[in-house]
C-alpha positions in Angstrom: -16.3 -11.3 -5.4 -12.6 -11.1 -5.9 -10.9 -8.1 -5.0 -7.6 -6.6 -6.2 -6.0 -4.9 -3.5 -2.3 -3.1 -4.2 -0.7 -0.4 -2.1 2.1 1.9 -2.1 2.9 2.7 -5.5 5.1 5.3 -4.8 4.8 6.9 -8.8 6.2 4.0 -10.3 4.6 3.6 -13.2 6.5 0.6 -14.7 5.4 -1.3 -11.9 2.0 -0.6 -11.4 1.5 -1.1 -15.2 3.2 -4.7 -15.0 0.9 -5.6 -11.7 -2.8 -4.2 -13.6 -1.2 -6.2 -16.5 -1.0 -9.0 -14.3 -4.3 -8.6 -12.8 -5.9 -9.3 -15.9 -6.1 -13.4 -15.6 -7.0 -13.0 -12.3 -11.1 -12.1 -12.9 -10.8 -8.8 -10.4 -14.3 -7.8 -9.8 -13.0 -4.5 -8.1 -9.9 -2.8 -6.8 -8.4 -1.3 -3.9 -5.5 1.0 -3.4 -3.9 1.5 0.4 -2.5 4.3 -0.1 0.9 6.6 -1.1 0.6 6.3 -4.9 2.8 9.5 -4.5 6.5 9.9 -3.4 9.9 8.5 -4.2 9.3 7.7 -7.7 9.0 9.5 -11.2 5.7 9.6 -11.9 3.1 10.7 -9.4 0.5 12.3 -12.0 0.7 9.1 -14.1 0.3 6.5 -11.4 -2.6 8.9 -9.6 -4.4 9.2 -13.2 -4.4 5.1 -13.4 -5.6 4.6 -10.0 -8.1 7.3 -9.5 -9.8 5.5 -12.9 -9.6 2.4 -11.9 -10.5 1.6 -7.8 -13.3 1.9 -6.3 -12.0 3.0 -3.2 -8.4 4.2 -2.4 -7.7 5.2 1.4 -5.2 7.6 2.4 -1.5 7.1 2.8 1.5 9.2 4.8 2.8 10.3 1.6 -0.3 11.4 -0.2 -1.4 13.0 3.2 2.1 15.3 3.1 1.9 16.0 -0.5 -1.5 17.4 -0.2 -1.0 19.2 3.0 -2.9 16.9 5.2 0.4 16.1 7.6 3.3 18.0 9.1 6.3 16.0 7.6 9.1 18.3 8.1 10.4 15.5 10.5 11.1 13.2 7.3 14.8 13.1 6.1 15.6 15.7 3.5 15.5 13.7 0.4 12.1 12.1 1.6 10.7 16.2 1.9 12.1 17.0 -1.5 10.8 14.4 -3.5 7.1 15.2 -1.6 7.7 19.3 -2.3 9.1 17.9 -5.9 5.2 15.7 -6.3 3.7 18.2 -4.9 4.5 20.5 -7.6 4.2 18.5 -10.8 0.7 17.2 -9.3 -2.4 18.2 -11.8 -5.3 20.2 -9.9 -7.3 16.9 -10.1 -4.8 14.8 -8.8 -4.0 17.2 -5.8 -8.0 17.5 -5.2 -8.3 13.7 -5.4 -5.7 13.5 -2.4 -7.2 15.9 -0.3 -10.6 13.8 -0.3 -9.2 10.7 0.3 -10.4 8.8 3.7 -8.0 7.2 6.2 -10.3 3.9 6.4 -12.7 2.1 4.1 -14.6 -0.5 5.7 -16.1 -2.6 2.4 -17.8 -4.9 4.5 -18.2 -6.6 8.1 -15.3 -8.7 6.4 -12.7 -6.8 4.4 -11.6 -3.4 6.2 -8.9 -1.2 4.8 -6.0 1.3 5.7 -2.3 2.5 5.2 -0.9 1.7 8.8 -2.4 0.6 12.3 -5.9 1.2 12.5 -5.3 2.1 16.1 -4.5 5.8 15.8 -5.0 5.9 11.8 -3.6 9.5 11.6 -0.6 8.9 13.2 0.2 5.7 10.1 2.1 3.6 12.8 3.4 0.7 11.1 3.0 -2.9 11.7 5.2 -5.1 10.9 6.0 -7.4 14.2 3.8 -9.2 16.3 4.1 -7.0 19.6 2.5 -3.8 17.0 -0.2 -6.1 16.3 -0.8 -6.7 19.9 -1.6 -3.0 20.0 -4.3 -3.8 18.2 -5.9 -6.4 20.6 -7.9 -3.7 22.0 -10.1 -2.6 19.0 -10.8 -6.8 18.3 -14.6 -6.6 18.3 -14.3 -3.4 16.0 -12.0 -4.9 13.6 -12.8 -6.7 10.3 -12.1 -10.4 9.8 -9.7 -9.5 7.8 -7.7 -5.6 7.8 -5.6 -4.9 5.0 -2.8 -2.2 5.2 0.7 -1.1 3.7 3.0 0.9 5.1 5.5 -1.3 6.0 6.1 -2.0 1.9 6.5 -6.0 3.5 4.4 -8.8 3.4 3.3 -9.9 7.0 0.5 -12.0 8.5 -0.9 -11.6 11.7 -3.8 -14.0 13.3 -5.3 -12.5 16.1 -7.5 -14.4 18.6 -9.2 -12.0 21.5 -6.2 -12.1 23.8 -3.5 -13.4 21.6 -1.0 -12.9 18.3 0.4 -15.2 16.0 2.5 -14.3 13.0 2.2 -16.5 9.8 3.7 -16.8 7.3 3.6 -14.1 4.1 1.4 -17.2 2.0 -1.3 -17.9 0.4 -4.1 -18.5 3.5 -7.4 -19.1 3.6 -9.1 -17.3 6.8 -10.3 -19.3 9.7 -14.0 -18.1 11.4 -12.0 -18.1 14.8 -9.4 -15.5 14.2 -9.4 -12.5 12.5 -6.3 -11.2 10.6 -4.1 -8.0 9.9 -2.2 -8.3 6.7 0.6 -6.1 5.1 0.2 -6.5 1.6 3.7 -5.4 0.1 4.8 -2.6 -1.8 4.2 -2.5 -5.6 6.5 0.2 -6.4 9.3 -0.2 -3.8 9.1 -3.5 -2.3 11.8 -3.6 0.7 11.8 -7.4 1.9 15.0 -7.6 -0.9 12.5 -9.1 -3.7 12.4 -6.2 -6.4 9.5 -8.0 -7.8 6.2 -5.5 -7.7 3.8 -6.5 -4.9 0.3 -7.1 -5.4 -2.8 -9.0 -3.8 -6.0 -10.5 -4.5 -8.8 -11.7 -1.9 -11.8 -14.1 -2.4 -14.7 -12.9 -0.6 -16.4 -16.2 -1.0 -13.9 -18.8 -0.6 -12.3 -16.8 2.4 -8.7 -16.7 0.6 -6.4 -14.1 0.1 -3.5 -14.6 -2.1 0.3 -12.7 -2.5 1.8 -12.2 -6.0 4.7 -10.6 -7.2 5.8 -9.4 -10.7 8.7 -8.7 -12.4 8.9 -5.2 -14.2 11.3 -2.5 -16.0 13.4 -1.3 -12.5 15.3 0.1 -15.5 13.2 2.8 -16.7 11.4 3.4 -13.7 14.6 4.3 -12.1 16.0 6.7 -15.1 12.7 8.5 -14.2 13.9 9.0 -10.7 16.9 10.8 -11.6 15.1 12.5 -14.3 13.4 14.4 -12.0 16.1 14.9 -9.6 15.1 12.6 -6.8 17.8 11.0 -4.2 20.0 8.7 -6.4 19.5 6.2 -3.7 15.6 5.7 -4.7 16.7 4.5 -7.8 19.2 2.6 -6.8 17.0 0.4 -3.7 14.8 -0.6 -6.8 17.3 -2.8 -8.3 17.5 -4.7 -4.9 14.2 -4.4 -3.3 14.9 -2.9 -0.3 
């Protein structure tokens, strides 16, 4: 099987468009969202309509849990709490129902697991994105997949775990070794923040053991008049155009 996995849409629409147009010579037998398809961006209902049709499992991110009630999130900075009162608006009924029943972990298989941030304390959405927050995870190793996938972080990391140990790798194409098991960030596709404003997108091969990292180019343009259109921060256009 060969999996699609994408996170963090963050209702841009011109970018998850390019990345399921780019899935389409990639043979995808199903996909996988990791969460916060809502907030920052100009089109929540849009991006929720194409990714409730289309995965068969999406877990539950920070920014879908505030939009739909699930999380207290009056400690975010003001523009991050208006453009979640903003989504949480223009949401349809089915869109804010589909958020509400959204899980915080999907475990496909003994191999594959999936969530938004640490699966440590998965309400809390800690991030992981250096080797001494993996190392939290060290804990839970006989519980974990051989392989978690999680956002969060909108970077792409690589973390090989032994029983008592951490390695980062490098964010490339790997193919997973029957000694380790891994945690890997799998980038942003609608506000990618490692200063590549390319979309972020992933696929993983269940039988030859490899996952892969792609990026596409997409219209920042339009995506970010849609921001200002519906009177977002300026800034979250703007940090499109430079991927960060």
């Amino acid at each position: 099987m060969r999996f699609g996995i994408l996170s963090d849409i963050h209702a841009n629409y011109e970018a998850l468009s390019a990345v399921l147009e780019a899935y389409q010579s990639e043979r995808i037998d199903a996909y996988y969202c990791l969460g916060d398809t809502v907030g920052y961006g100009g089109s929540p209902n849009e991006c929720a309509d194409l990714i409730r049709g289309l995965c068969k499992a999406t877990v539950l991110g920070n920014h879908d849990a505030a939009v739909a009630g699930r999380m207290d999130y009056s400690y975010y900075y003001e523009a991050a709490r208006h453009a979640l009162d903003v989504h949480a608006k223009l949401l349809s009924k089915e869109n804010m129902e589909w958020l509400h029943g959204l899980p915080y972990q999907v475990k496909v298989d003994d191999t594959l697991h999936l969530c938004h941030g640490s699966p440590v304390r998965l309400e809390e959405f800690e991030y992981i994105f250096a080797p001494e927050q993996a190392r939290e995870c060290l804990p839970l190793y006989d519980q974990l997949g051989h392989i978690t996938l999680i956002g969060h972080s909108h970077l792409c990391k690589v973390f090989a775990l032994s029983p008592s140990s951490v390695e980062e790798l490098p964010p490339i194409d790997f193919e997973l070794r029957p000694d380790r098991k891994y945690i890997c960030s799998v980038g942003s596709v609608g506000q990618p923040r490692d200063y590549d404003n390319r979309a972020s997108y992933t696929v993983f091969d269940t039988e030859t053991r490899r996952f892969e990292f792609k990026r596409v180019e997409y219209d920042i343009e339009t995506a970010a008049e849609k921001v200002l259109r519906v009177r977002l921060e300026r800034n979250f256009a703007h940090r499109l155009f430079i991927g960060v």
